[in-house]
Phi, psi and omega in degrees: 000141170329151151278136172282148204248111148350074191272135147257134190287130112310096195275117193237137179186107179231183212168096172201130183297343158165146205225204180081189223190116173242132200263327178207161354329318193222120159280164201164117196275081210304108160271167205278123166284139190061029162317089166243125190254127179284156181290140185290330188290001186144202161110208197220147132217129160220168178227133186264179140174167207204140147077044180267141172233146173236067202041199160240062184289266180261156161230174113232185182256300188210133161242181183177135166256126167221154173237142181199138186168128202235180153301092185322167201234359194251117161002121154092342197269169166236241173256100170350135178187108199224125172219148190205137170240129180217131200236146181239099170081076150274163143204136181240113172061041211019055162238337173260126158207150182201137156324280167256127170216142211217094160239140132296120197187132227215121151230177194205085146277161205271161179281335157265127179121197173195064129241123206278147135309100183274143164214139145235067179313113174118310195299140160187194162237175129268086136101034165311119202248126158238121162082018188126302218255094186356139144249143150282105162234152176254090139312119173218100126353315186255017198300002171268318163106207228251145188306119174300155174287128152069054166029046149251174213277166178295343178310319204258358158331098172307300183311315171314307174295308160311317195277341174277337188255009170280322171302319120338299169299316179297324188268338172273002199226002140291168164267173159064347160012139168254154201292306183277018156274341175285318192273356186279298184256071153246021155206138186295121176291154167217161185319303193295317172278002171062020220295157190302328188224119147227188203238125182207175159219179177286001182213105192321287185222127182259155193222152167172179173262019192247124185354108177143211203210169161227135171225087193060229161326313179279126177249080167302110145302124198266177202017038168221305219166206173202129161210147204271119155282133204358100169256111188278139152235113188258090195250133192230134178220183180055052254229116172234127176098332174147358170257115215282126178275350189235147175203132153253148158233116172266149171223131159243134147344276190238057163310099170285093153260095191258136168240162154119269187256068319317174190205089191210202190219122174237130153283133169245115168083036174231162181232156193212110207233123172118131168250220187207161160272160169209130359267000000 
């Protein structure tokens, strides 16, 4: 019999509650809070911290980040991998505001093979507020859906594809569309090209009574901004035989571009999950 060949695991796992670079009211450079990045060889890491106030622009009251990733303990499973941010009562400038807010995002690459199992278990809002006023989101969780068959990359996913380009579609199917929200999803992934990157989000559609316009995911405040609701970026690289040996996923929470009453760019709630193998 063959000698069996000998695989070693890279562990990729980062995990931080908000971050960004604000030009007004004041300028000033959010570095990223509670930062934790796993070690490539495993393990455990979290950071706690409380009570950040950025004057008064952004708070919370209390986060914590943990990265974390083994070897499963279950016959047949493979390698582990978790990173999770979860910020507790932001609040910005008082018009974003929420209890909770949690992403998560969980893989299991397999020991024969290189395309990872994705979850985003856990991942939520609490009681997201704009200006006072409930968002209603319609969340879909499984929007990578299920591990492609014979390690092809999720870029080449029927199922996958569909769900993005319904999303996509939904969002191409306002009036007044604002230009960088068009060029960001105006084109629709396909099967043939396989693309390297694509952009998608956990949330279909936000709905609410509160000052502004919703275009799927994305919400115009008139004087606050513009924001992006979970947005996933799905990047596959290194790619042989038609199978990407490397794969990521980011989820940002809460992406901010505020104009008006300030004006920067803040991330909330993000993560970056999955290593690679050798060979």
């Amino acid at each position: 019999m063959p000698e069996e060949i000998h695989r070693e695991h890279f562990y990729h796992a980062e995990a931080t509650a908000l971050e960004g670079r604000l030009q007004l009211p004041l300028v000033q450079e959010i570095k990223p809070q509670l930062y934790a990045k796993l070690p490539e060889r495993g393990g455990y890491l979290s950071q706690r911290g409380a009570d950040y106030r950025l004057e008064g622009v952004i708070s919370f009251r209390a986060a914590y980040t943990q990265v974390a990733g083994n070897l499963d303990l279950k016959p047949e499973h493979g390698w582990s991998t978790l990173a999770t941010a979860a910020i507790e009562n932001l609040n910005v400038l008082d018009v974003v505001t929420a209890d909770r807010v949690v992403a998560q995002v969980s893989t299991e690459h397999p020991l024969v093979g290189y395309v990872p199992k994705v979850t985003f278990l856990g991942t939520r809002f609490e009681n997201l507020r704009i200006a006072g006023h409930p968002v209603n989101l319609e969340m879909d969780l499984n929007v990578l859906g299920a591990k492609p068959e014979n390690d092809a990359p999720y870029g080449s996913h029927p199922g996958f594809l569909q769900r993005v380009a319904g999303q996509f579609e939904r969002i191409a199917a306002n009036s007044g569309l604002p230009g960088e929200v068009s060029e960001r999803y105006n084109r629709l992934p396909s099967s043939a090209d396989a693309p390297e990157s694509i952009e998608c989000s956990l949330v279909n559609q936000a709905e609410g009574s509160f000052p502004g316009r919703c275009f799927g995911h994305v919400i115009e405040v008139p004087d606050f901004g513009r924001i992006y609701l979970a947005t996933v970026r799905l990047e596959q690289s290194d790619f042989q035989n038609g199978v990407p040996k490397q794969t990521l996923i980011k989820l940002t929470m809460i992406e901010l571009k505020l104009g008006c009453l300030a004006n920067g760019l803040t991330g909330v709630g993000q993560t970056v999950v999955n290593g690679h193998t050798k060979p």
